[in-house]
C-alpha positions as CSV (number, residue, x, y, z in Angstrom):
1,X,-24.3,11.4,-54.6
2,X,-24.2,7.7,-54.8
3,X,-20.4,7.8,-55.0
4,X,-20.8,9.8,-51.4
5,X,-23.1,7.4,-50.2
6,X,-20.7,4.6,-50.5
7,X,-17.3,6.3,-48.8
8,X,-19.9,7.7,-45.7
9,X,-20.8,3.5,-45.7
10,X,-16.7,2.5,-46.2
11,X,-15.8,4.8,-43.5
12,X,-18.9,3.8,-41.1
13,X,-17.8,0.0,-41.6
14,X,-14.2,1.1,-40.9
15,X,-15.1,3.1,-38.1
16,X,-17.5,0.0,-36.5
17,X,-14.4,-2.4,-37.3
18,X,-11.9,-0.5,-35.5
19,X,-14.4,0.3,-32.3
20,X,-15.0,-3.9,-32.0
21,X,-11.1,-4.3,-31.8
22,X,-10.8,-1.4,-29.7
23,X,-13.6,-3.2,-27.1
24,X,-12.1,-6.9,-27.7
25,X,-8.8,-5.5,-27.3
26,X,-10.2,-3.9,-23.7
27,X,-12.3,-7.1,-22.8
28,X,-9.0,-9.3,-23.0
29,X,-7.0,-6.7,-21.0
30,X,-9.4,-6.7,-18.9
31,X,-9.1,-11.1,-18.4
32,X,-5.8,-10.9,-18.0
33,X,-5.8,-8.2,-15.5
34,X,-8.3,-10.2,-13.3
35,X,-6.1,-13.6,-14.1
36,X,-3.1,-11.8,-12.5
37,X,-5.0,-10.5,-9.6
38,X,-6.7,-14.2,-8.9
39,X,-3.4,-15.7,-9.3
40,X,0.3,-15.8,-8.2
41,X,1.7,-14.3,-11.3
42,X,4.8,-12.7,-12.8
43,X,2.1,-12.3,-16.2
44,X,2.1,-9.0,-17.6
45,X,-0.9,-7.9,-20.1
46,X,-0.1,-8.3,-23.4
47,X,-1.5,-6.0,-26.5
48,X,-2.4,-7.8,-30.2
49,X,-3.3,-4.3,-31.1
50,X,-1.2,-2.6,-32.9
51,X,-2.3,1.2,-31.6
52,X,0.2,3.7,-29.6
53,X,-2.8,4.5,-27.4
54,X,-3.3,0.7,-26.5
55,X,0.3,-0.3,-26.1
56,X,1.5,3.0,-24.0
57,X,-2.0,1.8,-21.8
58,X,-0.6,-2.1,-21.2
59,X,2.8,-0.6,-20.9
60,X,1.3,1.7,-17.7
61,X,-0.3,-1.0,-16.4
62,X,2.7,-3.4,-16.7
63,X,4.3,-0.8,-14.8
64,X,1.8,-0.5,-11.6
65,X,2.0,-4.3,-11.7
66,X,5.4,-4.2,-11.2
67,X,5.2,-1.7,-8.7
68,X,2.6,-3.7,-7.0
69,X,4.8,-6.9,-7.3
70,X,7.7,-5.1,-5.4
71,X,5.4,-3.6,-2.6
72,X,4.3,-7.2,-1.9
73,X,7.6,-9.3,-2.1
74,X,8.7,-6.4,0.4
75,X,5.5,-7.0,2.7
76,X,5.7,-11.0,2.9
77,X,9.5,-10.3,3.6
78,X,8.9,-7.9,6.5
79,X,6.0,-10.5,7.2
80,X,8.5,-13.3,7.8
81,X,11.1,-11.1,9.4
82,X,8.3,-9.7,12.6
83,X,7.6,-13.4,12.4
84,X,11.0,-14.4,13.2
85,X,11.5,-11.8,15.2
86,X,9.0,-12.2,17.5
87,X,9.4,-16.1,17.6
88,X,13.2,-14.9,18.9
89,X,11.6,-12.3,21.5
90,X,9.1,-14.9,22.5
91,X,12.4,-17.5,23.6
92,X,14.7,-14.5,25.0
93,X,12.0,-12.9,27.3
94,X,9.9,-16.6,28.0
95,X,13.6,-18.2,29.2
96,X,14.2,-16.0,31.7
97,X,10.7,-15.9,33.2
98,X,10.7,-19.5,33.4
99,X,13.9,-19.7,35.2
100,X,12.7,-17.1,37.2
101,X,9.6,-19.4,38.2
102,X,11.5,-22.2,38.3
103,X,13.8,-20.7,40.9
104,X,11.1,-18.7,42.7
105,X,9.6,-22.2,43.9
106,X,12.4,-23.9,44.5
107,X,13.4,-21.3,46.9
108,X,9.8,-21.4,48.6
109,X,10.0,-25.1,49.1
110,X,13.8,-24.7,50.7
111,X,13.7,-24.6,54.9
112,X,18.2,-24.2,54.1
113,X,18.9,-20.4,54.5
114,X,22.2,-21.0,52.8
115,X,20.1,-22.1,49.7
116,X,17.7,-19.8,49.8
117,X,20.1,-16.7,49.6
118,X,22.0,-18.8,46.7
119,X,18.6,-18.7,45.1
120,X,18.0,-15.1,45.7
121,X,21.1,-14.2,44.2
122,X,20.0,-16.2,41.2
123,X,16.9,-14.7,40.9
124,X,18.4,-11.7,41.1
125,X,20.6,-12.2,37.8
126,X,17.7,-13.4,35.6
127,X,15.8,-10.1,36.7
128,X,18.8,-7.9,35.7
129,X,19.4,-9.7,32.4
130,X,15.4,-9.2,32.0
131,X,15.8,-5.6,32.7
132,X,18.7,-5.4,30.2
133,X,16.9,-6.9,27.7
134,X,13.9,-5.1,27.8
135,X,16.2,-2.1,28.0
136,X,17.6,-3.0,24.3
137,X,14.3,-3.1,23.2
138,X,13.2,0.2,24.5
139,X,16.9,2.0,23.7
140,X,16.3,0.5,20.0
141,X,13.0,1.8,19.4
142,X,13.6,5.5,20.6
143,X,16.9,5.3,18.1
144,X,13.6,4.5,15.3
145,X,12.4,8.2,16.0
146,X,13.9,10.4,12.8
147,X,13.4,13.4,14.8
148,X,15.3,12.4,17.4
149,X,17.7,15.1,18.8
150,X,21.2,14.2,20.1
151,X,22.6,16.8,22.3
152,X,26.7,16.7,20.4
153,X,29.5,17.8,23.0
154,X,33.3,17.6,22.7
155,X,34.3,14.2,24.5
156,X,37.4,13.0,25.4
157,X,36.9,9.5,23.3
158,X,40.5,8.2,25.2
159,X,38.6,8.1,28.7
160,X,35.1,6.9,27.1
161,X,37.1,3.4,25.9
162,X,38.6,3.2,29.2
163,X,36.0,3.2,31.2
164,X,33.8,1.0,28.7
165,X,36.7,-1.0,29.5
166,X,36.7,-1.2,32.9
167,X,32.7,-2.1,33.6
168,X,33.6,-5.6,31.7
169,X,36.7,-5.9,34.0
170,X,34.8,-8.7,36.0
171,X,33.7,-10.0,32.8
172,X,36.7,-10.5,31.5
173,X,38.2,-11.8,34.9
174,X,35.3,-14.4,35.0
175,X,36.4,-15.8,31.6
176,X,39.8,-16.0,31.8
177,X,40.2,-13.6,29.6
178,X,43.4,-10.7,29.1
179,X,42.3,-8.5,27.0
180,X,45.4,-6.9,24.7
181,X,44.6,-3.3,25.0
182,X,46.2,-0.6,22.7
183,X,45.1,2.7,23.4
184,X,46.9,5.7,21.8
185,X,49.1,8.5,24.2
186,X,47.5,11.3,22.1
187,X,44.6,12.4,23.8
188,X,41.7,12.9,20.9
189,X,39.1,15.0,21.1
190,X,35.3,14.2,18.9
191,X,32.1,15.7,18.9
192,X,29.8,13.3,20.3
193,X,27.5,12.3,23.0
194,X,28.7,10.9,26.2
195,X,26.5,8.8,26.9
196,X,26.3,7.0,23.5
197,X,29.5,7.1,22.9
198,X,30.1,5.2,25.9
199,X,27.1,2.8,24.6
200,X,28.4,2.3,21.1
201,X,32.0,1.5,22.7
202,X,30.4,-0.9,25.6
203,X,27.9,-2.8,23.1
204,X,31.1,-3.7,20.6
205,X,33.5,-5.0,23.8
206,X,30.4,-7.0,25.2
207,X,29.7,-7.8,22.0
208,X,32.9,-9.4,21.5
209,X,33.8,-11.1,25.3
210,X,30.1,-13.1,24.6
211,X,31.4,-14.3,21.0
212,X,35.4,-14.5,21.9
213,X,37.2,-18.0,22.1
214,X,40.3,-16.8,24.2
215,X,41.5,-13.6,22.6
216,X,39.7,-9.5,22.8
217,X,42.0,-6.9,21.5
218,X,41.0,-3.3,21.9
219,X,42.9,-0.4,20.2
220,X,42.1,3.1,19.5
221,X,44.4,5.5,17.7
222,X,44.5,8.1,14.6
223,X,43.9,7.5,11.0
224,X,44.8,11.3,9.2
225,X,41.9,13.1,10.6
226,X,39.4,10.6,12.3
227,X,39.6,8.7,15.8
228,X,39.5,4.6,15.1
229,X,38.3,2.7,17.6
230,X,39.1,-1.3,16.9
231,X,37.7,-4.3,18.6
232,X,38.5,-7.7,17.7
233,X,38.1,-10.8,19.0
234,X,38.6,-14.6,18.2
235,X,35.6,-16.8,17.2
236,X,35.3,-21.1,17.3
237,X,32.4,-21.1,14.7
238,X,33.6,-18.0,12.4
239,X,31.2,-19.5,9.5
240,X,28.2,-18.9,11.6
241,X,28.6,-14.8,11.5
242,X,27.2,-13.3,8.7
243,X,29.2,-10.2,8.2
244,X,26.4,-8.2,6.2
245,X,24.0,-8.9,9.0
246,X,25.6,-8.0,12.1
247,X,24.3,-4.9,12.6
248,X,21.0,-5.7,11.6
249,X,18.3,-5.6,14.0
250,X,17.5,-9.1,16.5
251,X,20.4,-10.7,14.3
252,X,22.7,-13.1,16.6
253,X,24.6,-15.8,16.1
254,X,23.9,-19.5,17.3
255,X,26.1,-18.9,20.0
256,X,24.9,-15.7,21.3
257,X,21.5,-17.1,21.8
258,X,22.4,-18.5,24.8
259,X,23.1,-14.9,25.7
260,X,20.6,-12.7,28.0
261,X,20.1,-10.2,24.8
262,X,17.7,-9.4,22.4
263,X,20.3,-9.2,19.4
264,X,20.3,-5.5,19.0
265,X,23.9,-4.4,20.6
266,X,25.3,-4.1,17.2
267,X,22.7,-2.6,15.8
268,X,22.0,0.0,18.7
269,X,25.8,0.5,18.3
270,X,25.0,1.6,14.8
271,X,22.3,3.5,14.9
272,X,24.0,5.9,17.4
273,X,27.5,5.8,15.4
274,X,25.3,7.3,12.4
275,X,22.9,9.8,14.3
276,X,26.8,11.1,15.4
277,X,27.9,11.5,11.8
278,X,30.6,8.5,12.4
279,X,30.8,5.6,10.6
280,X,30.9,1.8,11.5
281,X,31.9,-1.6,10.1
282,X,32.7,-5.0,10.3
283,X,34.9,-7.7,9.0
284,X,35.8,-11.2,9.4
285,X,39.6,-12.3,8.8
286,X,39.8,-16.3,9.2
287,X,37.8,-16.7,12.8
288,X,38.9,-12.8,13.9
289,X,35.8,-10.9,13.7
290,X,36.5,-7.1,13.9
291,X,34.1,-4.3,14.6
292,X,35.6,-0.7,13.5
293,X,34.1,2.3,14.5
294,X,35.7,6.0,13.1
295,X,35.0,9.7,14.5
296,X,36.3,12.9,13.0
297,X,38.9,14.8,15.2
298,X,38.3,18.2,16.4
């Protein structure tokens, strides 16, 4: 009876012992919990315990924590991108409002009619390269709807470059620029969109006329089963292009922020390449920066 007695005690103390580490093993994970949330932390809890239950606990937590980590490095990134974004929106819509003002009362204060219609004509341009802008802008976020349906045709891609082609004519012309144009015989045939098409092919050759020192070259031509359609173009500052960021979205180079465009040719261009099952890249060879875009034949 006594000898009872004294193993009902043992395992009493035992079991008493074992609950106090248990609750100052839970009071410290609990400190350190609270120390991580209070404070900028890579911490994770830590266990003196030696128990299964306890470590597979710390090792859960450690893993929400580094969940949670993740979720918030991604949120201050996205943070400071809308930031810069719309720090880069703010100048490329503001500059040509205020030129627009700017212009607006000069022409008011003019009695010369010769001035006034050199102002008008002025006016005119910073209101189309608003309305182009704000276009991008608009043409970028419907491309952000996943449901989005894209009415696929067989196109003629051959005609497509050429007229993309000729609406930069002018553009071209104005810069002094001849652009070496190498456009395949074989006529070749893709399921596509028209109109996108068109805009994925017009975006890359504006693209590269803003950015061009001297030199556009436009090809298009077979590779085994898929169309290619190359544009190239020389560059005076090729170690301001970031290659992996080209088609990103608002990304331009210093050079193309004099430019009436929000950044998003390239990455419009992309967007609609993919949503066509086609595929699109770019590279940079010394200062020739090349934008390649590939259909399947049909």
């Amino acid at each position: 009876m006594a000898a009872a007695a004294v193993i009902l005690g043992l395992l009493l103390i035992i079991s008493v012992s074992v609950n106090l580490l248990y609750r100052r093993q839970i009071k410290k994970i609990c400190r350190q919990i609270s120390y991580i949330r209070e404070n900028e932390t890579n911490m994770k809890l830590t266990s003196s315990l030696d128990s299964r239950e306890i470590i597979t606990l710390t090792e859960n937590i450690n893993e929400l924590i580094e969940v949670y980590n993740e979720r918030i490095t991604e949120v201050n990134k996205k943070d400071r991108q809308l930031r810069a974004i719309l720090s880069g929106l703010s100048h490329d819509i503001r500059t040509p409002l205020t030129s627009l003002d700017g212009y607006f009362q000069i022409m008011c204060e003019s009695d010369d009619a010769t001035q006034k219609e050199r102002y008008m004509t002025v006016i005119r341009q910073r209101i189309d390269a608003l309305k182009n802008l704000l276009e991008e802008l608009f043409t970028f976020s419907k491309l952000q709807d996943s449901d989005l349906s894209v009415n696929m045709e067989k196109q003629q891609i051959n005609q497509i470059v050429y007229d993309s082609l000729f609406s930069y004519y002018d553009e071209f012309t104005s810069e002094g620029i001849e652009p070496n144009i190498d456009i395949t015989d074989e006529i070749l045939f893709v399921m596509g969109n028209n109109i996108m098409i068109q805009r994925i092919t017009e975006n890359i050759i504006k693209n590269s006329l803003v950015h061009s020192k001297s030199m556009v070259e436009v090809k298009l031509f077979r590779e085994g089963d898929s169309t290619v359609f190359l544009c190239s173009n020389d560059t005076e500052n090729p170690e301001d292009i970031d290659v992996s960021q080209v088609f990103d979205r608002f990304y331009k180079a210093d050079k193309a922020r004099t430019a009436a465009s929000a950044g998003l040719g390239l990455a419009i261009a992309k967007q609609m390449t993919e949503k066509m099952n086609g595929s699109i890249s770019a590279s940079l060879n010394g200062d020739i920066f090349t934008i390649t875009v590939k259909f399947k034949i049909i």
